[in-house]
C-alpha positions as CSV (number, residue, x, y, z in Angstrom):
1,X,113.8,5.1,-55.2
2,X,115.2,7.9,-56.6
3,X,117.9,10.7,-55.2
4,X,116.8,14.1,-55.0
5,X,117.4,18.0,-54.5
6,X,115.4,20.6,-54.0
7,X,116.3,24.5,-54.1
8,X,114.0,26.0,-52.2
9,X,112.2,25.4,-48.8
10,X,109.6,28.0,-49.0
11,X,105.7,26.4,-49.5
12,X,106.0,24.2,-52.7
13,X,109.9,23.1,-51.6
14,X,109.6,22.0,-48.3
15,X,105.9,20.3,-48.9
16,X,107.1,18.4,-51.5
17,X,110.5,17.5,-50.8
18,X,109.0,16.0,-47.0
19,X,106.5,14.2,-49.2
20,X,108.7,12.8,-51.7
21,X,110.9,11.9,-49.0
22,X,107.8,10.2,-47.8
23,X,107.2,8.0,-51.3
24,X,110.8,6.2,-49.9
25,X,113.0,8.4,-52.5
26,X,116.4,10.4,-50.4
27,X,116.0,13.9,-50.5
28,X,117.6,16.9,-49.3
29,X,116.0,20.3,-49.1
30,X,118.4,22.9,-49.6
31,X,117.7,27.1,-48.8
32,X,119.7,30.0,-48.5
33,X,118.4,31.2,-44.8
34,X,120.5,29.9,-42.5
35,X,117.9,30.3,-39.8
36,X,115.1,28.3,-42.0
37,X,118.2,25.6,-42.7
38,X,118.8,25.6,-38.3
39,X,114.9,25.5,-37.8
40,X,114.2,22.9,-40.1
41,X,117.0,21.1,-38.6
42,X,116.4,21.5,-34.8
43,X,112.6,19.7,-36.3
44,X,110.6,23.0,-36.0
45,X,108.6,23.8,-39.2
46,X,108.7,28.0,-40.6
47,X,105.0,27.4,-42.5
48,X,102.1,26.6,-41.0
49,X,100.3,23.7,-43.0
50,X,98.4,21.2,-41.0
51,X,100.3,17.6,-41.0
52,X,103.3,18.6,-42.5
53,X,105.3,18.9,-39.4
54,X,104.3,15.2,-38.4
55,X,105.7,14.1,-42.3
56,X,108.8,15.7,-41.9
57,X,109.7,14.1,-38.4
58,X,109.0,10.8,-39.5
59,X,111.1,11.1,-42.5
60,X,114.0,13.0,-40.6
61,X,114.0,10.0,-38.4
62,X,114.1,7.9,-41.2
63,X,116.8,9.0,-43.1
64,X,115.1,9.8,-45.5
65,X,115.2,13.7,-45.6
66,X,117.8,15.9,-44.0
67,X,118.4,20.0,-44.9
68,X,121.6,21.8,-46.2
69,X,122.7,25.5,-47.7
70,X,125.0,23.6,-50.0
71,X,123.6,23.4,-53.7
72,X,126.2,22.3,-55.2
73,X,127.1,18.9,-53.1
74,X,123.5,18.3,-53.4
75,X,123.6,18.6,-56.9
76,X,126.4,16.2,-57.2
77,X,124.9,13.7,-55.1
78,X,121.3,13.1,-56.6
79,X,120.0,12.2,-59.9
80,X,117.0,14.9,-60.1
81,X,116.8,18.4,-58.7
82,X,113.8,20.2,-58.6
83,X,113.6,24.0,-58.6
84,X,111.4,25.2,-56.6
85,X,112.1,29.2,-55.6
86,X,109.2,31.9,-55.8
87,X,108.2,33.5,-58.9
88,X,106.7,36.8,-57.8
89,X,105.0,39.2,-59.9
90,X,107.2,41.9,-61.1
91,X,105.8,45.7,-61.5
92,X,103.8,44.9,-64.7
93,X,102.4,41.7,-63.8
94,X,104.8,38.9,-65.2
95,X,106.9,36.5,-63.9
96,X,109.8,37.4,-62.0
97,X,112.4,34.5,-63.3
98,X,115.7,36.1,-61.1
99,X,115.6,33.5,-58.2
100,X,115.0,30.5,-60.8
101,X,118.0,31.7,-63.0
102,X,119.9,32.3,-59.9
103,X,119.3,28.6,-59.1
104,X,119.6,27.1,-62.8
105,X,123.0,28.5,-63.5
106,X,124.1,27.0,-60.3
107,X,123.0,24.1,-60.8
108,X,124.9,24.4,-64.2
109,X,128.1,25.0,-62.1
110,X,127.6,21.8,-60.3
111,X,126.7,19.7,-62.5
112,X,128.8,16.4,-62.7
113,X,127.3,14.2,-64.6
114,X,123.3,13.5,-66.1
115,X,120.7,14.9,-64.2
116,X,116.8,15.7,-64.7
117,X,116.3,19.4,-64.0
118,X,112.3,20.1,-62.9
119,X,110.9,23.4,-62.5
120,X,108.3,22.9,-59.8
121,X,107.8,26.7,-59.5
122,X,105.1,27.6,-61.2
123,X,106.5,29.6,-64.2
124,X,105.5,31.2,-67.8
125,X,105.3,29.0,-70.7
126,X,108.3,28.7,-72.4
127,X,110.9,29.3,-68.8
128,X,111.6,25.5,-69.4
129,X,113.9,26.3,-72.4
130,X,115.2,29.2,-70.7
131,X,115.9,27.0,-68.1
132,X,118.0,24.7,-70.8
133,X,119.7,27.6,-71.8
134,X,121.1,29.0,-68.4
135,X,122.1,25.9,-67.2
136,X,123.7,25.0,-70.9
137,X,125.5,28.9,-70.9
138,X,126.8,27.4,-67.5
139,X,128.6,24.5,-68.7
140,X,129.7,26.1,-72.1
141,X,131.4,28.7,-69.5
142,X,132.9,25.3,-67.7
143,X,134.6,24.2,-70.6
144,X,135.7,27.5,-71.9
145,X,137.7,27.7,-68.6
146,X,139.5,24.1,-68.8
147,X,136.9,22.0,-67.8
148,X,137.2,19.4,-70.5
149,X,134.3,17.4,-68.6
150,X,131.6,19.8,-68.6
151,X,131.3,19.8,-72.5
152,X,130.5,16.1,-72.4
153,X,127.8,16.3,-69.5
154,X,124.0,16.0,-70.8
155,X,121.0,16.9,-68.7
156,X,117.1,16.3,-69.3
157,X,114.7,19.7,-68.4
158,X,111.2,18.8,-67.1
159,X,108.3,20.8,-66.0
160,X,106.2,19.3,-63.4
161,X,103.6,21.5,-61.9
162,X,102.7,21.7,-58.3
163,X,98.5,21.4,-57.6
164,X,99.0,22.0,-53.7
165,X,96.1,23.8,-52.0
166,X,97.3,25.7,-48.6
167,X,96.0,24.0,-45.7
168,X,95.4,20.3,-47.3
169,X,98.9,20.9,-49.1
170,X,99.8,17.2,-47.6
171,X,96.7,15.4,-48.9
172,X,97.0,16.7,-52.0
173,X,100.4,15.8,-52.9
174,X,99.8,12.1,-51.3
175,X,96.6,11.8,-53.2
176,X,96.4,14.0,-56.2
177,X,94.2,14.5,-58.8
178,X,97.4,14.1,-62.1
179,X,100.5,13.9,-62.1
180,X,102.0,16.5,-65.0
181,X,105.4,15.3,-66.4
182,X,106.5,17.7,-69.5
183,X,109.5,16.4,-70.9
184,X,111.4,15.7,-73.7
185,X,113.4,12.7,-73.3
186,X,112.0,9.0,-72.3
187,X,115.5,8.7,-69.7
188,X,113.6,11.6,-68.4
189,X,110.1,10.6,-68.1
190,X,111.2,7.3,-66.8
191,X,113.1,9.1,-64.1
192,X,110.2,11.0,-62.6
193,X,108.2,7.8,-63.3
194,X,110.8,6.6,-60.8
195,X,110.1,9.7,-58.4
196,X,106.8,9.4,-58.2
197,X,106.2,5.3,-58.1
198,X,104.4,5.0,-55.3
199,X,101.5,7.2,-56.6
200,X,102.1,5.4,-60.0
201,X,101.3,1.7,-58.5
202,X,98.0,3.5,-57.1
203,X,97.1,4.2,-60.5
204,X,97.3,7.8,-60.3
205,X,96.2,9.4,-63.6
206,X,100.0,10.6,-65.4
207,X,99.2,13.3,-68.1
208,X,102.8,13.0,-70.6
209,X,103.2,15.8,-72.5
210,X,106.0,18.5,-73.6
211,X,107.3,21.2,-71.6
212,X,105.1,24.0,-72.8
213,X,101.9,22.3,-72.3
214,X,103.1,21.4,-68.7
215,X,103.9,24.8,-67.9
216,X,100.1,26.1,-69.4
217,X,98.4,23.6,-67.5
218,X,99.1,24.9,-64.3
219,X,98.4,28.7,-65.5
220,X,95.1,27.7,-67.1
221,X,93.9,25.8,-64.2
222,X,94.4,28.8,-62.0
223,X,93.1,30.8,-63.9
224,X,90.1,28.9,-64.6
225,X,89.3,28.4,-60.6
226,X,90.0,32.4,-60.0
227,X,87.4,32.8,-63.0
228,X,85.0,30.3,-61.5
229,X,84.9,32.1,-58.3
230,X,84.4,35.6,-59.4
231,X,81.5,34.4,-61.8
232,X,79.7,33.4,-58.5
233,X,80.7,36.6,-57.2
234,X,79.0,38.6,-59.5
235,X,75.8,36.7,-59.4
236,X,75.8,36.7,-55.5
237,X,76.2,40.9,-56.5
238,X,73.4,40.4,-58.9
239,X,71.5,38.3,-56.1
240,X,71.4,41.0,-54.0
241,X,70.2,43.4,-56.2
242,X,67.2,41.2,-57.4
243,X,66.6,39.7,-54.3
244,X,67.5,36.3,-55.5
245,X,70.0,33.5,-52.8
246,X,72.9,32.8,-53.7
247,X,73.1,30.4,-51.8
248,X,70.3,28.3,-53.3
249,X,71.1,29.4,-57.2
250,X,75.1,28.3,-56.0
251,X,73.5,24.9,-54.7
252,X,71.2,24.1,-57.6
253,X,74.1,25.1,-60.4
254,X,76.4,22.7,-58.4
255,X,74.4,19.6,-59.1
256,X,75.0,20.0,-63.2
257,X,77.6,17.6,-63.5
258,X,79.3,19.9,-65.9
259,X,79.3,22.8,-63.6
260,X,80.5,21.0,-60.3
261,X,79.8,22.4,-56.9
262,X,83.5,23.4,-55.7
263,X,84.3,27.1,-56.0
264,X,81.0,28.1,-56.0
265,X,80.7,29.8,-52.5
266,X,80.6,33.7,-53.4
267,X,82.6,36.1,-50.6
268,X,84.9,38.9,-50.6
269,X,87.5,38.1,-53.4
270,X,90.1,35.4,-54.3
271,X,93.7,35.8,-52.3
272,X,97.0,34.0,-51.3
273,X,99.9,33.0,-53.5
274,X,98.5,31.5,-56.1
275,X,95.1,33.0,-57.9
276,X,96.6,36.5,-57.9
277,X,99.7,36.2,-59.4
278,X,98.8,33.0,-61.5
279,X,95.8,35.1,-63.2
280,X,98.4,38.3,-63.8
281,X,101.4,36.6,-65.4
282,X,98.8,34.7,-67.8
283,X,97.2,37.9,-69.1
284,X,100.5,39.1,-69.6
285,X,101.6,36.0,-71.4
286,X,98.6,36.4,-73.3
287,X,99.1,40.3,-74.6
288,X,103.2,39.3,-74.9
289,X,102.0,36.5,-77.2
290,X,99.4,39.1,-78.6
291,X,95.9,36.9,-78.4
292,X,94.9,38.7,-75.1
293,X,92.7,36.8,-72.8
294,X,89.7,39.2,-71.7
295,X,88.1,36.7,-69.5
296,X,91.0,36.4,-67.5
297,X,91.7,40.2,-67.5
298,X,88.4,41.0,-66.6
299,X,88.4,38.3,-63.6
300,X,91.3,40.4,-62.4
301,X,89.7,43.9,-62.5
302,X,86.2,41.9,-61.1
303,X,88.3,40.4,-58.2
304,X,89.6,43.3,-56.9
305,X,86.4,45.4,-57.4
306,X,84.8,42.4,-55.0
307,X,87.0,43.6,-52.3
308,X,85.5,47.2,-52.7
309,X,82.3,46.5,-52.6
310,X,82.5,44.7,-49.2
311,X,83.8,47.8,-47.8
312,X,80.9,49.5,-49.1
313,X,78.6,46.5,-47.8
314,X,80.0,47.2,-44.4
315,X,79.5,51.4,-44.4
316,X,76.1,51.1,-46.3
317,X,75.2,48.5,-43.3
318,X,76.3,50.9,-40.8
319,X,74.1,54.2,-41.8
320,X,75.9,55.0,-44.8
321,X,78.7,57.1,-45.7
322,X,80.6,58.6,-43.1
323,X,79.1,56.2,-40.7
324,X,82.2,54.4,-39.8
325,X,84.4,57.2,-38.3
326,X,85.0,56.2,-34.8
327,X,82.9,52.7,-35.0
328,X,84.9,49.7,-33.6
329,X,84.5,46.6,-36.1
330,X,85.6,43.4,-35.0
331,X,87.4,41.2,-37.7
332,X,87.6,37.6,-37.6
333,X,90.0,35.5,-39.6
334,X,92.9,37.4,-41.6
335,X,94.6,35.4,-43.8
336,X,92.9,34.2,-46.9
337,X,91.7,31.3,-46.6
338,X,90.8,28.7,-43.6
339,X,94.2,26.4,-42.2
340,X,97.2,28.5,-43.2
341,X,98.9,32.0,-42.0
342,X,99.5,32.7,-45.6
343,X,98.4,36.4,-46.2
344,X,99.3,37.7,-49.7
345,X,97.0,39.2,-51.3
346,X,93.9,38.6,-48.9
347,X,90.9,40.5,-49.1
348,X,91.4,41.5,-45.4
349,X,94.2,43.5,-45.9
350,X,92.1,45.4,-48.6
351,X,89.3,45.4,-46.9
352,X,91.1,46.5,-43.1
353,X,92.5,49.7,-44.8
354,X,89.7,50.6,-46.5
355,X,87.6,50.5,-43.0
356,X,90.2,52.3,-41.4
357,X,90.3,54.8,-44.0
358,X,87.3,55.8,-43.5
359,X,87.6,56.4,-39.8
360,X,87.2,52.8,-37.9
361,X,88.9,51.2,-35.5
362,X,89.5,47.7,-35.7
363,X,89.9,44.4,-33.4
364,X,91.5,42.1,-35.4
365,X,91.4,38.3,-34.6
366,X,93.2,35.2,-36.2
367,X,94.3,31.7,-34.9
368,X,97.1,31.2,-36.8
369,X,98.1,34.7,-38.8
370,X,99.2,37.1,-36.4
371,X,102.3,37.2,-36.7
372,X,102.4,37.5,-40.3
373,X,99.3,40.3,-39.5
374,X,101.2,42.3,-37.4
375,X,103.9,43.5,-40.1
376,X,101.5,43.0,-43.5
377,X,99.2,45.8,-41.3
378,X,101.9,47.9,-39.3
379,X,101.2,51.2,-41.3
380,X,97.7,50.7,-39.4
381,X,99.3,50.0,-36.2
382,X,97.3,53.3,-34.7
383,X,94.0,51.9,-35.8
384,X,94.2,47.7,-34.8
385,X,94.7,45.9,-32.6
386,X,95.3,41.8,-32.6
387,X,93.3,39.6,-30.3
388,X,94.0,36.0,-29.9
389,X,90.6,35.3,-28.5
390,X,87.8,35.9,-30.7
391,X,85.0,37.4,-28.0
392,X,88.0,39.7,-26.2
393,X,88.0,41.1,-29.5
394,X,84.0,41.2,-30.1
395,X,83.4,42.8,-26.6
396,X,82.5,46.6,-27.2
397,X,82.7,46.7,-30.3
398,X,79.8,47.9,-32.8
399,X,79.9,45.5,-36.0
400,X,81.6,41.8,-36.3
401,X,82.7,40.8,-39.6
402,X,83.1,37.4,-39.9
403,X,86.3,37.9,-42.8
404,X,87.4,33.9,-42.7
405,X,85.8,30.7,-42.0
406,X,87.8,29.4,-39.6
407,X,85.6,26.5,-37.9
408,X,86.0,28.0,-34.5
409,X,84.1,31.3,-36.5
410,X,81.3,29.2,-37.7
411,X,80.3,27.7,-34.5
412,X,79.8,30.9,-32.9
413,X,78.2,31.5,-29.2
414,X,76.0,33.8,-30.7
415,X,74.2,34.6,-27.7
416,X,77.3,35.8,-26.2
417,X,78.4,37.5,-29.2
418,X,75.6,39.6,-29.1
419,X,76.0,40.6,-25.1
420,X,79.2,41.6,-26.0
421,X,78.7,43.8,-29.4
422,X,77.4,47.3,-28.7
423,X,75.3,46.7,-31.7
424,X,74.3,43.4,-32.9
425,X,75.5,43.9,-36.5
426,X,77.2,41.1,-38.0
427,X,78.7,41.4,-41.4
428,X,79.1,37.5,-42.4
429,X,81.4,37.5,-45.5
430,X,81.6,33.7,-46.1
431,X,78.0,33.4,-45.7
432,X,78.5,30.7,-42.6
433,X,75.7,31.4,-41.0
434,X,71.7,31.6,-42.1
435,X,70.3,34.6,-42.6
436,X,66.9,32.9,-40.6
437,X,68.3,32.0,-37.5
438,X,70.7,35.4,-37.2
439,X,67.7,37.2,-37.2
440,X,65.8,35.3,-34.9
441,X,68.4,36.1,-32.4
442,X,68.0,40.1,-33.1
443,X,71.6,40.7,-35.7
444,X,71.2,42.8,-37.9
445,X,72.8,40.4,-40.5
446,X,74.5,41.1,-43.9
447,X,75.6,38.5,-45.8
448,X,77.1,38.0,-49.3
449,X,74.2,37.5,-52.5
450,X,71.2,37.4,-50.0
């Protein structure tokens, strides 16, 4: 059992300090919002991710977690503290490090003794040192002031990526795939080894390494994933235009052990918190380092062409241009991917303005992303409006796009849905449904790489 702080109570934070907690080690989450701090406290969770709420009750009750806006005592009561504060992009694509020096050169203030520093954030190769160097600026400061103590105290820097997907964030930490340790020391990889022993007894795979190759792993995985789908993207594009199914080319290239069948289900671009920003700091670290990485760049410029073209889909599958102006289009599912409210960077907010650009009026639906809708769209607030219920939000309107596969969206009464349509056109941009059966029940159906 190990003691344990963690800055940060956003996604990665509070998902993996309620885990941790859950592995039998003590751990307090600490933030900066007061109101996420009193939340979190009064046992209501500020992210939606399924299970997660359930995890952090039990361990609450155990003792095993509790939540504080005090760094510093946290840092002087446990043996590792994790950072793990956002890294958005900043205006030309990299890294934005503020929030993680913020929190290394207070934990550099605190400091009381040794400690094992790990960047969960998912930073740029090389942030680890930086990380060293802040928290080892800190302390030289410490001493320089009279603090005799602070000269003598050592402290172990680690990088240990996160691998969480939103919406099976919980499964994924209790039962992942590796475990990344990048450290330098053999106090410190015993340590973590300590952390994370009740995934170690289940002989979960441990990849040891340094710091730098920690930190790559994560980008490169990203990135790979993000290239992976917008390869099946452009064939589902080059499907279309051939008169090829993606959906059977997808199925047949999945069954090549060295191809694999996840990520292979084309649609209307990669989103959320991760792909988008992972893919742009890693070019950048890549033209910084000078051995540019066109793959990766291209995926970028690829993935947000993808978004385009479904806007184009739509108005070509309405008459053609200048088609939409005045046409009420029912969207289902905003944020960017099934099971969380998370909405950064999603296709739909692309692909809402572009509609509405063009002169539509939409009827948005979403089970869980409303909220976070309502204010990511407001500029639009003239030309949407949110429905909780997805058929108050089909009725009388002339085109449903199906944006997200929610499972309440792929089961469908679709004999209602066409009552209610004023048209029966049905843009289905996860390909849910089969193009067969729509038609048989009289949509005109548009689907993605058929």
């Amino acid at each position: 059992m190990a003691t344990i702080a963690i800055a940060g109570t956003g996604y990665v934070g509070l998902v993996s300090g309620a885990c941790l907690a859950d592995f039998g080690n003590r751990v307090v989450c600490v933030d900066t919002d007061l109101k996420k701090i009193q939340m979190l406290e009064a046992g209501k969770v500020p992210i939606y991710e399924p299970g997660l709420d359930a995890v952090i009750v039990r361990n609450v009750g155990a003792g095993r977690i509790r939540f504080s806006q005090d760094l510093a005592e946290a840092v002087r009561r446990c043996e590792v503290v994790f950072i793990a504060v956002g890294t958005p992009p900043a205006e030309d694509g990299s890294a934005d490090l503020s929030f993680v020096e913020t929190v290394a050169r207070e934990i550099g203030a605190a400091i009381n003794g040794y400690k094992v520093i790990v960047d969960k954030s998912t930073v740029p190769v090389g942030t680890g040192k930086k990380v060293r160097t802040w928290i080892a600026e800190t302390l030289a400061e410490r001493a320089a002031a009279g603090d005799a103590a602070a000269g003598q105290i050592s402290f172990d820097v680690v990088s240990n990526p996160e691998f969480l997907r939103e919406g099976s964030a919980v499964q994924d930490f209790m039962h992942p795939d590796r475990v990344v340790i990048g450290a330098e020391t053999d106090a410190a990889r015993n340590l973590m080894k300590d952390v994370y022993r009740a995934l170690y007894l289940n002989e979960t795979p441990y990849i040891e390494t340094n710091i730098e190759s920690a930190e790559m792993i994560k980008y490169a995985s990203n990135a790979f994933l993000a290239v992976k789908i917008t390869f099946i993207n452009e064939i589902a594009n080059l499907c279309e235009a051939i008169g090829a199914n993606i959906q059977d080319v997808a199925k047949a290239m999945g069954r090549d052990g060295r191809i694999g069948g996840k990520f292979l289900h084309p649609g209307p671009g990669y989103g959320g918190s991760c792909f988008p920003k992972d893919t742009q700091a890693l070019a950048r670290i890549g033209r910084d380092a000078e051995s540019p990485l066109g793959i990766v760049e291209t995926t970028i410029a690829v993935n947000e062409g993808q978004k385009q073209r479904m806007i184009h889909k739509i108005e070509q599958g309405m008459g053609g241009e200048g088609t939409l102006k005045g046409k009420i289009i029912a969207v289902l599912g905003l944020s960017f991917k099934p099971n969380t409210d998370d909405m950064r960077e999603a296709p739909s907010l692309i692909i809402i303005q572009g509609l509405v650009h063009k002169g539509a009026v939409i009827r948005a639906c979403d089970p869980v992303a409303l909220s976070e809708a309502r204010w990511r769209l407001a500029a639009l607030k003239d030309a949407i409006t949110f429905y909780d219920d997805e058929y108050e939000a089909i009725h009388g309107a002339d085109a449903l796009v199906v944006m997200t596969e929610w499972n309440q969206y792929r089961n469908l009464d679709l004999e209602r849905v066409k009552g209610l349509l004023n048209r029966p056109v049905f843009f289905d941009l996860r390909n849910v449904y089969k193009r067969n059966t729509m038609e048989q029940k009289g949509f005109d159906y548009f689907a993605v790489g058929q």
